[in-house]
C-alpha angles and dihedrals in degrees: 000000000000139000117239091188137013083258127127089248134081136200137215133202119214126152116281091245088062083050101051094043082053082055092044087052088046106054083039088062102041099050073052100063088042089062093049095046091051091045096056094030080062101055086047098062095037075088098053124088093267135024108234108235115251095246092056086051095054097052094045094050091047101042099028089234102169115239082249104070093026091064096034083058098044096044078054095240120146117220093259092051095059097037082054090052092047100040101233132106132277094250099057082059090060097046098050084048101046087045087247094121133019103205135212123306081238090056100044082055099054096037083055094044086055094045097040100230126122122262098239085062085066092031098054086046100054087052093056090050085050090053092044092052091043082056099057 
C-alpha cells in the first residue's frame, strides 16, 4: 500500500465488484445485528410492565429512537406534559431523549413511573449509549 499524502490514512484499490459484494456483506450483517438486537431486546422487556408492541420495536430499532421519547409518544404525552408530571424541565426531556444527557436515577424512575415501563429498560439503554460512545 502506498501513501497518497503524508497523511496518517491509506488508501487501497480493489474492483468495484469486490467493493459492492463488501457492501453486500455489510448491509447482511448489519440487518443481522438488528435481528438479534430485537430479538434480545424482546426477551428483556417480556419482564417489564408492559410488552412494547412490535411495531413500536421495529421502528425504534430501525430509527434509534430511546425508550424515553418512544413511550412518551405512544402514551400520548408531549415533552412539556412529562416533564410537568415529573417535575423537571423540558430540556431535560430532550436530552435524555437525544442521549445527550443520562439523568438522575431519581429522574429515570419517575420518567418510567409515568410512563409505566420498567427502569432496566432506561437503564440498559443508557449502558449501550455509554458503549457506542466508548467505541468512537
Amino acid at each position: 500500500m502506498r501513501k497518497l499524502f503524508e497523511t496518517e490514512r491509506e488508501y487501497v484499490r480493489i474492483p468495484a465488484k469486490s467493493f459492492r459484494a463488501m457492501q453486500e456483506k455489510i448491509v447482511k450483517l448489519e440487518f443481522q445485528l438488528s435481528m438479534e438486537k430485537a430479538s434480545s431486546y424482546y426477551l428483556a422487556i417480556q419482564n417489564s410492565r408492559e410488552i412494547m408492541p412490535v411495531e413500536l420495536l421495529c421502528h425504534k430499532i430501525m430509527n434509534n429512537i430511546s425508550s424515553v421519547k418512544l413511550f412518551r409518544k405512544y402514551r400520548g404525552y408531549t415533552q412539556q406534559e412529562l416533564a410537568d408530571k415529573i417535575g423537571i424541565s423540558k430540556t431535560m426531556i430532550s436530552h435524555i431523549e437525544n442521549g445527550k444527557k443520562q439523568g438522575s436515577a431519581r429522574t429515570l424512575k419517575n420518567i418510567a413511573d409515568v410512563l409505566n415501563i420498567n427502569m432496566d429498560e432506561l437503564i440498559q439503554e443508557n449502558r449501550s449509549e455509554d458503549k457506542k460512545s466508548s467505541i468512537f
